[in-house]
LOKESE-165795 format. One record per residue (C-alpha): x, y, z; residue number from 1; chain. Coordinates in steps of 0.5 Angstrom, whole numbers. Each point is the difference from the previous one (the first is absolute). Example, Ala and Ser with C-alpha at 12.3 -4.5 7.8 and 13.67 -1.06 7.14 Angstrom:
<sites>
SITE  east north    up   k c
SITE    25    -9    16   1 A
SITE     2     7    -2   2 A
</sites>
This chain:
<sites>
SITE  east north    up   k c
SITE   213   480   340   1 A
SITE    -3    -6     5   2 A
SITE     4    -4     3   3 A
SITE    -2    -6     3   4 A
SITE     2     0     7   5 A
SITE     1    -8     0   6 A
SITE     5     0    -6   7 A
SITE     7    -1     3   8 A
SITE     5     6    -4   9 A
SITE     6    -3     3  10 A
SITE     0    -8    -2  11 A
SITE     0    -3    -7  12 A
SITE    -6    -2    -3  13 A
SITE    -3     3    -7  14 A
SITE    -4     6    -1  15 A
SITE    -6    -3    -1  16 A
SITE    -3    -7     0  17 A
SITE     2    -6     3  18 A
SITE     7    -3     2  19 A
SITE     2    -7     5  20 A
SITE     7    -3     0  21 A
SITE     6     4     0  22 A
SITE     5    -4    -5  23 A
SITE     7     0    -2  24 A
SITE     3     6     4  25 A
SITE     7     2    -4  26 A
SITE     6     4     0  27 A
SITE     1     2    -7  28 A
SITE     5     6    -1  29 A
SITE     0     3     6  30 A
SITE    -8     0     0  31 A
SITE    -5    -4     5  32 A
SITE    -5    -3    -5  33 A
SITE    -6    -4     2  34 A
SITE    -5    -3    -3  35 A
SITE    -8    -3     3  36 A
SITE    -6    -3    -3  37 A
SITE    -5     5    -2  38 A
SITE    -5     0    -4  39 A
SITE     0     7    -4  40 A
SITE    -9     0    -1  41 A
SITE    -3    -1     6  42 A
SITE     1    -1     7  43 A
SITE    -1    -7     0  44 A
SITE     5    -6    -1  45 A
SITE    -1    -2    -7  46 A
SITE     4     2    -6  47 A
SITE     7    -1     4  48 A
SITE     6     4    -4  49 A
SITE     6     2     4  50 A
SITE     0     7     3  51 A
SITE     7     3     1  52 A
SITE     3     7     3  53 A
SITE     8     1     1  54 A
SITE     3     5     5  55 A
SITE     7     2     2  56 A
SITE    -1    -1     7  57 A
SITE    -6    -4     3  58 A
SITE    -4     7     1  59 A
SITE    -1     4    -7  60 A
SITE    -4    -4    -5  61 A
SITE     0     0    -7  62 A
SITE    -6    -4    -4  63 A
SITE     2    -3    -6  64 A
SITE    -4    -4    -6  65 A
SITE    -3    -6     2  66 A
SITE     6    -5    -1  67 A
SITE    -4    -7    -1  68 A
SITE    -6     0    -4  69 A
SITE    -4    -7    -1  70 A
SITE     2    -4    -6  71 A
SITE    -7    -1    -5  72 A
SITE     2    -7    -1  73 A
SITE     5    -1     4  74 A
SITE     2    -4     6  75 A
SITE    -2     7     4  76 A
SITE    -6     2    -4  77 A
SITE    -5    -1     7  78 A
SITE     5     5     4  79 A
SITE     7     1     2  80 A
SITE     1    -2     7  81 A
SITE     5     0     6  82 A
SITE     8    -1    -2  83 A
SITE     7     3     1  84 A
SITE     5     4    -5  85 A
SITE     7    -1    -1  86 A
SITE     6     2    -3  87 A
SITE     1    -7    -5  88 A
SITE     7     3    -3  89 A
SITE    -2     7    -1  90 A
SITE    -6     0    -2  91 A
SITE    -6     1     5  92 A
SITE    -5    -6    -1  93 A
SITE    -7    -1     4  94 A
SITE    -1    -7     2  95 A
SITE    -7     0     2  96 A
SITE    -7    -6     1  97 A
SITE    -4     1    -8  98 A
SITE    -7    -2     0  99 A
SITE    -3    -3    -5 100 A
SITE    -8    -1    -2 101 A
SITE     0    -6     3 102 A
SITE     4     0     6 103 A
SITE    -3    -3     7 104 A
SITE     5     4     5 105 A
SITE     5    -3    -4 106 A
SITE     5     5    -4 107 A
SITE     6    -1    -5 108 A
SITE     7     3     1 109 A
SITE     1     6    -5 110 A
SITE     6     6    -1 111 A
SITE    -1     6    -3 112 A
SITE     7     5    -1 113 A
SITE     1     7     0 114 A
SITE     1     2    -7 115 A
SITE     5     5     1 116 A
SITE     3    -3     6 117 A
SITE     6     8     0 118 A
SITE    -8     3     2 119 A
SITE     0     2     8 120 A
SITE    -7     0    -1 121 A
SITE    -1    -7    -3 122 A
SITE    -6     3    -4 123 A
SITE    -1    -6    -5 124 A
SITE     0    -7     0 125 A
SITE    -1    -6    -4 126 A
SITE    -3    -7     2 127 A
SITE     3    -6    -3 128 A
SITE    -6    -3    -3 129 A
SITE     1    -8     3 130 A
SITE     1    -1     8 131 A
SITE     7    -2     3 132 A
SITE    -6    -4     4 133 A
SITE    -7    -2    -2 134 A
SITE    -2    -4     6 135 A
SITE     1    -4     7 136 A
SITE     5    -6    -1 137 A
SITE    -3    -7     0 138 A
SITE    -1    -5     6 139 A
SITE    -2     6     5 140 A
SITE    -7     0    -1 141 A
SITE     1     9     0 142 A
SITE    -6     4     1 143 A
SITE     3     6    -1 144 A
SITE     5     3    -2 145 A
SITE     2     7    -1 146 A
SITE     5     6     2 147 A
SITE     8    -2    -2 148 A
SITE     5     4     5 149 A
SITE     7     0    -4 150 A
SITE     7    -1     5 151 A
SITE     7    -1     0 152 A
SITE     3    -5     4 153 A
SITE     7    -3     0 154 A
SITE     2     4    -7 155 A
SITE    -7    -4    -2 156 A
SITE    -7     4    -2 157 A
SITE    -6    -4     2 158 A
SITE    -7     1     1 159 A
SITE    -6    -1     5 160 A
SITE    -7    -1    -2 161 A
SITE    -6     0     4 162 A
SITE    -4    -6     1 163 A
SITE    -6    -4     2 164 A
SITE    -2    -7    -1 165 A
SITE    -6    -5     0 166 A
SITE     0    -2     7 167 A
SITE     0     7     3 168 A
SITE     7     0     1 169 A
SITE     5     7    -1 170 A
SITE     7     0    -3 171 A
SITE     6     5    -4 172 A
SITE     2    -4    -6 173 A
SITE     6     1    -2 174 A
SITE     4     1    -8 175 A
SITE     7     0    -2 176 A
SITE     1     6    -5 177 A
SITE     6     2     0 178 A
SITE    -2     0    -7 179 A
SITE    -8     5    -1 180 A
SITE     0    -4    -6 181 A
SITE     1    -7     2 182 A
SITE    -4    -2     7 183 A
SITE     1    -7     4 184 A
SITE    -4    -1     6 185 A
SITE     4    -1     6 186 A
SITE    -5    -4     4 187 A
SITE    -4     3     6 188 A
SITE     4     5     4 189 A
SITE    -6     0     7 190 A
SITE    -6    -2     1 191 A
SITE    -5     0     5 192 A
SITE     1    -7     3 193 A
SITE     7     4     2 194 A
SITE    -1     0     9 195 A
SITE     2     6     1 196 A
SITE    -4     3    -6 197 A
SITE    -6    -4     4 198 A
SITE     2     4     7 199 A
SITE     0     7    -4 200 A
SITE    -6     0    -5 201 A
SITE    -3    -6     2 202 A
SITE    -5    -3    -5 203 A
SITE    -3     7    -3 204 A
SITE     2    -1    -6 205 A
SITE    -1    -4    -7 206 A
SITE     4     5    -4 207 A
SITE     7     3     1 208 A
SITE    -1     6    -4 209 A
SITE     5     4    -2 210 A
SITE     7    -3     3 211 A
SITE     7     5     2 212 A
SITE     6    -1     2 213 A
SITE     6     5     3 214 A
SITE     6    -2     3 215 A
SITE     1     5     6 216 A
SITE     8     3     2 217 A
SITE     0    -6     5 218 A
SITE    -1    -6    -5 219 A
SITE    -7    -2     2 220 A
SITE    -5    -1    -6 221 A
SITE    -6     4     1 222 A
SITE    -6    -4    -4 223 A
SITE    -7     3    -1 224 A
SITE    -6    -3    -2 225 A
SITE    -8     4    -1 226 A
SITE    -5    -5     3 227 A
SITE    -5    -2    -5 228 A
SITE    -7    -4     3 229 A
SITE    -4     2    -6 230 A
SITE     1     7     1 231 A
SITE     6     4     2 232 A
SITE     1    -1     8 233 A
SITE     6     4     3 234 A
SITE     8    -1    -2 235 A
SITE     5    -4     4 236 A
SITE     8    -1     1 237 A
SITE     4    -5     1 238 A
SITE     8     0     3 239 A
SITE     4    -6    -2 240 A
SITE     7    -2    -4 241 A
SITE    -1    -1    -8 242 A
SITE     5    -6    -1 243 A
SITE     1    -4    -5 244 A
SITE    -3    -6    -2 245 A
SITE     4    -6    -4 246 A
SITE     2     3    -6 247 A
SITE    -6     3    -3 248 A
SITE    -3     3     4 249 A
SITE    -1     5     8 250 A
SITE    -5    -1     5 251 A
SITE    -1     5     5 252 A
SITE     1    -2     8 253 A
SITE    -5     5     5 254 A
SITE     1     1     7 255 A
SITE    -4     5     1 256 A
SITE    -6     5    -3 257 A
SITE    -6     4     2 258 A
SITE    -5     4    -3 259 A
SITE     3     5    -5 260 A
SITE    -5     5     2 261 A
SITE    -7     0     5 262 A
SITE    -4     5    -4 263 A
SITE    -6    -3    -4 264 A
SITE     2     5    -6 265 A
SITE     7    -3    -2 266 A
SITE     2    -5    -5 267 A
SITE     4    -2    -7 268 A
SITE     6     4     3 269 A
SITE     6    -1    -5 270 A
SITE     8     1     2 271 A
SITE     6     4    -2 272 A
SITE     7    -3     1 273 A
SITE     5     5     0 274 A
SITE     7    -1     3 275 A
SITE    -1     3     7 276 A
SITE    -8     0     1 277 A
SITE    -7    -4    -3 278 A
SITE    -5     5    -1 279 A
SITE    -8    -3     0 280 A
SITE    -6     3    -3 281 A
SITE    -6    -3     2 282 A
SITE    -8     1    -4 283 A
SITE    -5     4     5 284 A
SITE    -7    -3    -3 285 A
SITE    -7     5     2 286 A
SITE    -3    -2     6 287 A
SITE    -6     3    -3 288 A
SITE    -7    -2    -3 289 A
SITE     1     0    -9 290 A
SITE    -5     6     0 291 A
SITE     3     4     3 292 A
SITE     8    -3    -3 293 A
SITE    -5     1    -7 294 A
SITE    -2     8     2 295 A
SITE     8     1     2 296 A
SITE     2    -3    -6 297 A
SITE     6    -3     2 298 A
SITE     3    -6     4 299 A
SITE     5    -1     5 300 A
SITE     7     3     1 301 A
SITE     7    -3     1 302 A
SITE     3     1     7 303 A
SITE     6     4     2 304 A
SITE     7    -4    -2 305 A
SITE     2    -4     6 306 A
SITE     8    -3     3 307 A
SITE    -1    -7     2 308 A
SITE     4    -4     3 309 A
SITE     1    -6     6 310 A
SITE     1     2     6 311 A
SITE     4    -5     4 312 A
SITE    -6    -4     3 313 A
SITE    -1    -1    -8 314 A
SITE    -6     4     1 315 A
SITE    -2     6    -6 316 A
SITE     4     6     1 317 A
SITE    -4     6    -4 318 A
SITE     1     8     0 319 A
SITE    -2     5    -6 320 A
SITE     5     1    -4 321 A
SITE     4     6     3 322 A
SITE    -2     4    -7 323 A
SITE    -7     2     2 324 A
SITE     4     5     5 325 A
SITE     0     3    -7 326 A
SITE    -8     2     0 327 A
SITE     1     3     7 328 A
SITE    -2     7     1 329 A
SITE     5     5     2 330 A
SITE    -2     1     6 331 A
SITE    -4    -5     4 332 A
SITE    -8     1     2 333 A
SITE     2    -3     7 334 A
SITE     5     0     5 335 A
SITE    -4    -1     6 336 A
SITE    -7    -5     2 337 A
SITE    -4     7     0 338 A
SITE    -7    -2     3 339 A
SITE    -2     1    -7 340 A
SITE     3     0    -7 341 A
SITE    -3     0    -6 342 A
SITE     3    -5    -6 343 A
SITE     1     2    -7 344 A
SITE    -2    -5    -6 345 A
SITE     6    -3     1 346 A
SITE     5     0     5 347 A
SITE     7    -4     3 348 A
SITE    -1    -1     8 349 A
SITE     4    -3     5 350 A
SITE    -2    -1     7 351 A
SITE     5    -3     5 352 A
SITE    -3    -3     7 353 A
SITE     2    -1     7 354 A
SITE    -6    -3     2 355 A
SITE    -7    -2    -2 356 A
SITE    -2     5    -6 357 A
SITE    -5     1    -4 358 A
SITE     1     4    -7 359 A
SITE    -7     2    -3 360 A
SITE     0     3    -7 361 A
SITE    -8     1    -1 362 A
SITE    -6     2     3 363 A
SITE    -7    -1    -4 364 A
SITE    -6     4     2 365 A
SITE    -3    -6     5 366 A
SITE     6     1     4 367 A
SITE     3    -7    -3 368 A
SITE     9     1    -1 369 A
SITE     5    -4    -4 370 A
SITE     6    -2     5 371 A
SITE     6    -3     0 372 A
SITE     1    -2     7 373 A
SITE     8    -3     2 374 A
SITE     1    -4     8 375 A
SITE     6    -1     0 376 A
SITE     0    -3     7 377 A
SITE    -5    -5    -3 378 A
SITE     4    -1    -8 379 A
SITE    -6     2    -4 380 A
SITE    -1     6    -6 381 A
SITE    -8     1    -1 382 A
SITE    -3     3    -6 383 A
SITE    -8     1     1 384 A
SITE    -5     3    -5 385 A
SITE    -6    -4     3 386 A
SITE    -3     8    -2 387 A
SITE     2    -1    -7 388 A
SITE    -3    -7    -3 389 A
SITE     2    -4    -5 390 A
SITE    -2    -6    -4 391 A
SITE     2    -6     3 392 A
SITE     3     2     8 393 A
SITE     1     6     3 394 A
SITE     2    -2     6 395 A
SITE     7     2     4 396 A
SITE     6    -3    -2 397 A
SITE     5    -2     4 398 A
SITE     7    -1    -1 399 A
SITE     4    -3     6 400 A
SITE     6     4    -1 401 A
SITE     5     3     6 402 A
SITE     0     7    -4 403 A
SITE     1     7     3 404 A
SITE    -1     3    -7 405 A
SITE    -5     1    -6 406 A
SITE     1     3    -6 407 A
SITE    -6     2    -3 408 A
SITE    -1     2    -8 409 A
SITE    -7     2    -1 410 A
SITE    -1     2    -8 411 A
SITE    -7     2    -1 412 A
SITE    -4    -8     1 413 A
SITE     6    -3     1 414 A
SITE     3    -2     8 415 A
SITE     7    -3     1 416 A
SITE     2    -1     7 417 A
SITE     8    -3     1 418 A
SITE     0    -1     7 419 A
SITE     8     1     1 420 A
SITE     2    -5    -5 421 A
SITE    -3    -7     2 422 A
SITE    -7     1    -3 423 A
SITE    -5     4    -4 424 A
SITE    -7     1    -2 425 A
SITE    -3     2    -6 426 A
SITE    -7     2     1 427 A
SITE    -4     4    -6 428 A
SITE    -5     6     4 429 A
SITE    -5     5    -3 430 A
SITE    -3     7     2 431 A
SITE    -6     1     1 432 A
SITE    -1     8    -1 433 A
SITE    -1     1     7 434 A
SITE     6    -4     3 435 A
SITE     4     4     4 436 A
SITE     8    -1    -3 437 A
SITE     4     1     7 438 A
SITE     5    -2     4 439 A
SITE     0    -1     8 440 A
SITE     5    -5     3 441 A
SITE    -2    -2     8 442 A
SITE     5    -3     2 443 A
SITE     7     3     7 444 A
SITE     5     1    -4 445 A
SITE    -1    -1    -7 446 A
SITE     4     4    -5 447 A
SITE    -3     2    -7 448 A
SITE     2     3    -7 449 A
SITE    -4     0    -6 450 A
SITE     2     3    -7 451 A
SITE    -6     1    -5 452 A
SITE     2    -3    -6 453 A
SITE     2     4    -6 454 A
SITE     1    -1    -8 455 A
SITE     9     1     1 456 A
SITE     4     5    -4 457 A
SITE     5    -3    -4 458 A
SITE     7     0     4 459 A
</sites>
């Protein structure tokens, strides 16, 4: 059997085809589900059903059936696109942005529930035939209006959607629907008129893509936004209190933020909210030309589940999930900064420095490497894949961070750099065929462990 070495083994995504958001990650029976857009006949972004995998423990994962397919008809009849999934009085139930024939970047809120809600694998689902929400309220001259996020607060279920407006202006909108069958707009939650949302996105975007919310142990709120110009751009966060406003509504007080993730090959990340922690999971586009995505036959990968939280300054906080030690082989390939090391296909390695140090991970035949170089007398982790390049930049990135540690999760093409635990980069690399996979850390003191990654046994 071929395998295509570019394919990611460890990370969600479809077994062929095309997959982008990740959507409505939820706890069910003791099971993980997770759903994402996907179109289930060809590695491009058309045809939007909802994809859906479950696994007991963020490692094993089990595909199922396509949960959403679009309605013909209905208010869903040109795609499925981004939402969340709850738990409404026992019955898990989808709520999602509906496409119809006519839209112009303007989607309609729609629910689907699970048919047998008792099923752990939530194999089949119904959508209602009318949307909760057939469109942006009046008097907002709205542009686009997608992606609603479902959220408690005070005993309340509310909702975020995404939007955009005529004047070039991006916000979160918000929805009382404590009642899923009965929605009232609740007013604007943030704009991009907000200063400190002017400070920490600039004017990059016209759209806020994607909403999400968290609360942290601590009681901070955790707001994420993907920033849409008319193509996806990248994703950012914001950290502030969720207060309440009059009577009827919230509004969302920031104090701080950054960028969610450096990398050019992140976006449309979707939370988890459990009881001690948040989970994300963000989607990893092909940074590659469509023919060679059409010669592959399939497109894109979710990442690793990441942690994410607040640290103190109101900086993001984000580790991968201490479940991937699951898929670590018994044995580490590397304990030790050999001169030369090779590296598997896949493979969990961290490097900690005492001074300047610089981690290579590839060699190409002219001699070019791919590196992650960490200073941590100057505060700054750099990943350089200048030998590898990619449509649009292929320029160094550098994150002004005081790291002294990465992690590095490479799975086929896909590159997650965690420097300690206040950045990361996520950057998609293909091999060539004669690209040398090897590991060479130069740097006084380093300390290195890697583990290939492995399929896990059951436990």
């Amino acid at each position: 059997m071929n395998v295509d070495p570019d394919a990611p083994r460890f990370r969600v995504r479809p077994p062929a085809h095309w997959i982008n958001d990740p959507n409505g990650p939820f706890r069910w029976r003791d099971r993980y589900h997770l759903f994402y857009q996907h179109n289930p006949d060809a590695p491009v972004h058309a045809n939007v059903h909802w994809g859906h995998v479950s696994s007991p423990d963020l490692a094993h994962w089990e595909h199922h059936p396509i949960a959403l397919t679009p309605t013909p008809g209905g208010p869903d009849e040109a795609g499925c696109w981004s939402g969340c999934v709850v738990d409404d009085d026992g019955v898990p139930t989808a709520v999602y942005t509906g496409i119809d024939r006519r839209h112009t970047g303007l989607g309609a809120i729609c629910l689907a529930r699970a048919v047998v809600p008792d099923d752990e694998t939530l194999t089949d689902w119904k959508p209602l035939p009318a949307p909760v929400v057939s469109g942006p309220p009046d008097g907002l001259d709205v542009v686009m209006f997608r992606d609603p996020f479902v959220f408690r607060r005070g005993g309340r279920r509310w909702a975020l959607v995404g939007a955009g407006h005529a004047d070039g202006t991006p916000s979160v909108l918000l929805y009382d629907c404590d009642d899923l069958a009965d929605w009232r707009f609740a007013g604007v939650l943030l704009d991009g008129n907000d200063p400190v949302a002017t400070q920490v996105f600039g004017d990059k975007a016209v759209g806020w893509e994607c909403p999400q919310l968290y609360a942290t142990a601590g009681g901070e709120w955790v707001l994420v936004v993907s920033l849409w110009d008319g193509d996806p751009m990248t994703t950012g966060c914001l950290t502030g209190r969720l207060e309440a406003d009059g009577e009827a509504g919230l509004r969302f007080v920031a104090r701080g933020g950054g960028q969610l993730d450096h990398g050019r090959d992140f976006y449309a990340p979707a939370v988890l909210q459990e009881s001690d922690r948040a989970l994300l999971w963000g989607w990893s586009w092909e940074a590659r030309e469509q023919g060679e995505v059409d010669r592959a036959g399939w497109a894109g990968t979710l990442t690793a589940p990441r942690v994410v939280g607040v640290h103190a300054d109101g900086a993001p906080s984000v580790v991968p999930a201490p479940e991937l030690e699951l898929l670590r082989a018994p044995e580490p390939f590397v304990t030790a900064p050999r001169e030369r090391t090779p590296l598997p296909r896949s493979y969990d390695l961290t490097v900690t420095a005492r001074t300047r140090t610089t981690v290579a991970l590839l060699r190409s035949a002219g001699g070019a490497e791919l590196t992650v170089r960490l200073d941590p007398d100057e505060g700054t982790v750099t990943v350089d894949r200048g030998g590898w390049p990619r449509p649009g930049s292929a320029a160094p990135i550098v994150v002004r961070v005081p790291a002294r540690r990465v992690r590095i999760l490479v799975d086929g093409s896909l590159l997650e750099v965690f420097a300690d635990d206040r950045a990361t980069v996520t950057e998609r690399v293909y091999r060539r065929g004669d690209d040398v996979p090897e590991l060479t850390v130069t740097g006084s003191g380093a300390t290195v462990i890697g583990w290939e990654q492995v399929p896990p046994t059951s436990g």
